[in-house]
Wavefront OBJ file of the C-alpha trace (Angstrom):
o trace
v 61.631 -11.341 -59.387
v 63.047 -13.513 -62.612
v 66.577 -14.769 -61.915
v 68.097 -11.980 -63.834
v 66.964 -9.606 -61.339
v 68.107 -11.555 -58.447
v 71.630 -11.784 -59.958
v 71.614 -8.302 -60.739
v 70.466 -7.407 -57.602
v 72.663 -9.855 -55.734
v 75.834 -8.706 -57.911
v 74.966 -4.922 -57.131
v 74.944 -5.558 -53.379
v 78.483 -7.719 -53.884
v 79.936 -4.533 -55.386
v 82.787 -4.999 -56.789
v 84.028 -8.171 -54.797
v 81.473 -10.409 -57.340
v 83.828 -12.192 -59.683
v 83.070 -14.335 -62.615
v 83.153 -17.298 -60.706
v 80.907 -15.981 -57.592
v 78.241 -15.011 -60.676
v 78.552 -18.096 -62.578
v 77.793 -20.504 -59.049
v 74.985 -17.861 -58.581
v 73.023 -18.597 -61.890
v 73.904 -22.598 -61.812
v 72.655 -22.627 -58.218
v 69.440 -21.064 -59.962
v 68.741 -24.317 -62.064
v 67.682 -27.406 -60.417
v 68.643 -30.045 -63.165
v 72.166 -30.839 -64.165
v 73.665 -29.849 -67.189
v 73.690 -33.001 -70.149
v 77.090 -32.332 -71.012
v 76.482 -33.812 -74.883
v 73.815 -33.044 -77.682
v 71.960 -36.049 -77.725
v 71.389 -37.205 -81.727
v 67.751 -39.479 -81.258
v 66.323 -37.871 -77.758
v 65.244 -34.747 -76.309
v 67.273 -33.104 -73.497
v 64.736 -34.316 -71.366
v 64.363 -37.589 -72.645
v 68.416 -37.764 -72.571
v 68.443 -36.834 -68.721
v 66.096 -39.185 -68.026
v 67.592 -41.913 -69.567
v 71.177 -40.648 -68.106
v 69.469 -40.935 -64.513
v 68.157 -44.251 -65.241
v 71.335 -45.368 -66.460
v 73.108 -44.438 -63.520
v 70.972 -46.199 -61.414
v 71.646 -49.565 -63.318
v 75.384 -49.219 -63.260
v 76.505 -46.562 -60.683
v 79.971 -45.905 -60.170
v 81.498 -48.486 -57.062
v 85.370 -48.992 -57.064
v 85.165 -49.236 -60.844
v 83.636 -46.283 -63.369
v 79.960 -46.271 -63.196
v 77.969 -46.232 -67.007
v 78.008 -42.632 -67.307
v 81.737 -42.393 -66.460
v 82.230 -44.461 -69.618
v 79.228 -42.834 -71.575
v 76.692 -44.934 -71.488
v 73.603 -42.606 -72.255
v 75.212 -41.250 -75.138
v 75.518 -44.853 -76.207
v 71.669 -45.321 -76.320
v 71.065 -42.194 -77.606
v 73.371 -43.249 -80.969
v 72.075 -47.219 -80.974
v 68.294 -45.807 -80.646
v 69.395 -43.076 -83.654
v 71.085 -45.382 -85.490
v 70.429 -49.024 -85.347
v 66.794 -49.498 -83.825
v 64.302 -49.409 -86.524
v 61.185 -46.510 -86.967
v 58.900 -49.295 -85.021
v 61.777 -50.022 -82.089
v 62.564 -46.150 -81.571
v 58.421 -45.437 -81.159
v 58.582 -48.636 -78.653
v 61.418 -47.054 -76.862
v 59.997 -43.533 -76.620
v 56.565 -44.590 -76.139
v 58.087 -46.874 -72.692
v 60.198 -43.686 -71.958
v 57.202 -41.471 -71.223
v 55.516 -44.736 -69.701
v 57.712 -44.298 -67.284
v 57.608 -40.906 -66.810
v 53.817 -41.241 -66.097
v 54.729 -43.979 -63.792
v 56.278 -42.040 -61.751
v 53.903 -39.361 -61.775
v 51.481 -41.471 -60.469
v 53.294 -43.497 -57.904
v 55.655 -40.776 -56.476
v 53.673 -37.231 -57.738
v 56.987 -36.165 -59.444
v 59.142 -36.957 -62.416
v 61.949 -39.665 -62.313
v 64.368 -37.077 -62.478
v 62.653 -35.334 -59.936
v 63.125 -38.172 -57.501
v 66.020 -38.591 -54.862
v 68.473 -41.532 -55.204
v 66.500 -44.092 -52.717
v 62.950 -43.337 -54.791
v 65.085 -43.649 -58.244
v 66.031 -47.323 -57.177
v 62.832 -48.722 -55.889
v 60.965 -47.487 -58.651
v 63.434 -49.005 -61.082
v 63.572 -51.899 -58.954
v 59.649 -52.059 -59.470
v 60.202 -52.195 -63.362
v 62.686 -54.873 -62.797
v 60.153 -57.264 -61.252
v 58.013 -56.901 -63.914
v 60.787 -58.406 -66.393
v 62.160 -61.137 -64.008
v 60.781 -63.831 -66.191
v 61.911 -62.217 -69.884
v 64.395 -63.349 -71.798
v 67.001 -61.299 -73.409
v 66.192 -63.017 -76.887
v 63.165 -61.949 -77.818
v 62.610 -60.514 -80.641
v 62.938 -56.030 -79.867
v 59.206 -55.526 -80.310
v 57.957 -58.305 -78.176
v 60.517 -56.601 -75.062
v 59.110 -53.922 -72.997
v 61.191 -50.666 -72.650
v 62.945 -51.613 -69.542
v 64.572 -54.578 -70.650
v 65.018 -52.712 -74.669
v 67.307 -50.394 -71.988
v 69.485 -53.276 -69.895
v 70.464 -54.204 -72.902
v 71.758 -51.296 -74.279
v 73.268 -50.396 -71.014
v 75.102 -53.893 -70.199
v 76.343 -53.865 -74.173
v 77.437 -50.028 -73.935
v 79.310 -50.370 -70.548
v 81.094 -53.775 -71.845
v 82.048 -52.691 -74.847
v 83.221 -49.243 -73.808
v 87.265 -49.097 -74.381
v 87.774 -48.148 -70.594
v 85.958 -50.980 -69.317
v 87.280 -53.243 -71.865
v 91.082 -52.687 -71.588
v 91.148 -52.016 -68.014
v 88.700 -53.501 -66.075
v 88.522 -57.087 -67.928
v 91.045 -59.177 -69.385
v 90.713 -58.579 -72.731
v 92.681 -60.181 -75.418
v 92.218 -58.653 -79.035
v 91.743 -60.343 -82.698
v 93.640 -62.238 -83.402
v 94.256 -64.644 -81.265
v 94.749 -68.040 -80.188
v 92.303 -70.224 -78.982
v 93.484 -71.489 -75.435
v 90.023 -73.971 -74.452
v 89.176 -74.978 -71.483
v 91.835 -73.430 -69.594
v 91.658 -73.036 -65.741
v 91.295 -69.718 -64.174
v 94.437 -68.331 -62.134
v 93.037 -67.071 -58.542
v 92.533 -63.021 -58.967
v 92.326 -63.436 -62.618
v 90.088 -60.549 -64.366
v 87.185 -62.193 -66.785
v 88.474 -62.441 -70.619
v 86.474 -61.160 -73.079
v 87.234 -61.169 -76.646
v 86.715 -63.123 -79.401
v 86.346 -66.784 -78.896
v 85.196 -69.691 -81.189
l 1 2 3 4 5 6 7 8 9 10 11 12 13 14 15 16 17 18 19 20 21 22 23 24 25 26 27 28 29 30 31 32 33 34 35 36 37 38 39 40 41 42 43 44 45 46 47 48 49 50 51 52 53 54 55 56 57 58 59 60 61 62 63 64 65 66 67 68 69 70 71 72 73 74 75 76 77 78 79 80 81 82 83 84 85 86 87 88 89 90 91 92 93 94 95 96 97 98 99 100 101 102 103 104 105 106 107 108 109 110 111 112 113 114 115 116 117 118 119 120 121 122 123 124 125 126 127 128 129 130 131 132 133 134 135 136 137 138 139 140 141 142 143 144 145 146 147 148 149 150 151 152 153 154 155 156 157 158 159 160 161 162 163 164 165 166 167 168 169 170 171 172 173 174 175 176 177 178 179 180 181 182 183 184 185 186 187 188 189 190 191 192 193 194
């Protein structure tokens, strides 16, 4: 029986008590994955729920937003699309379905297919593997783990909500206050320094 059966059936023995909302829980509860919520520009709706998951595991919400709260995959999505180069965005597709054979291998299921624990240990696997990398290497010389930290650690501190609420950011222009001691409970200042 396809799901439009079941529905129908299911909405046939409800009579006339199924409402819209009843129906509509009854087909979501149907699909296993969780809707995007955007139209990625670069990836696939696979790829883009992938990387979502991933990103979520980097920076999960805590008592501030976690990187999807402030959009963080859509962030990739648009650097990949729009500032990575044709050699960069076949790097960081070609280490996106690395991983997803990864974790075919070492768990027998997809990443998104994994539960929270299995989501951080594998990650936490990839992040051994880059311990010793730096962050200035030239983009083809990174693997695709670290190509994502980066984009994830520039998208979350750069997003506005993060920015203006969570540090202590002081927009251009400015004045140049140097060496300046820290009050106690003071947030981190970002901004533009010199």
């Amino acid at each position: 029986m396809n799901r439009r059966e079941a529905i129908k059936k299911t909405g046939m023995a409800l009579g006339f008590a199924a409402t819209s909302p009843l129906l509509m829980h009854l087909i979501q509860s149907c699909d296993s994955k969780k809707p995007l919520g955007w139209k990625p520009q670069f990836l696939d709706e696979k790829q883009a729920l992938i990387i979502a998951a991933m990103v979520d595991q980097i920076l999960p919400r805590t008592n501030t937003p976690g990187a999807l709260d402030v959009g963080v995959d859509v962030f990739v999505d648009k650097m990949v699309d729009e500032v990575y180069n044709d050699d960069e965005q076949k790097q960081f597709l070609n280490g996106l379905a690395s991983v997803e054979k990864e974790s075919q291998l070492k768990n027998g299921k997809i990443f998104t297919d994994l539960n929270n624990q299995e989501q951080y240990d594998f990650l936490y696997g990839l992040e051994s593997e880059i311990q010793h990398l730096s962050f200035d290497s030239a983009p083809q010389k990174k693997p695709f783990f670290l190509m994502l930290k980066e984009l994830v650690l520039l998208g979350y501190f750069t997003s506005e909500e993060i920015m203006t609420k969570h540090l202590d950011y002081i927009p251009v222009p400015s004045q140049l206050l140097a060496c300046e001691p820290m009050k106690s409970n003071q947030k981190l200042r970002v901004g533009n320094y010199f």
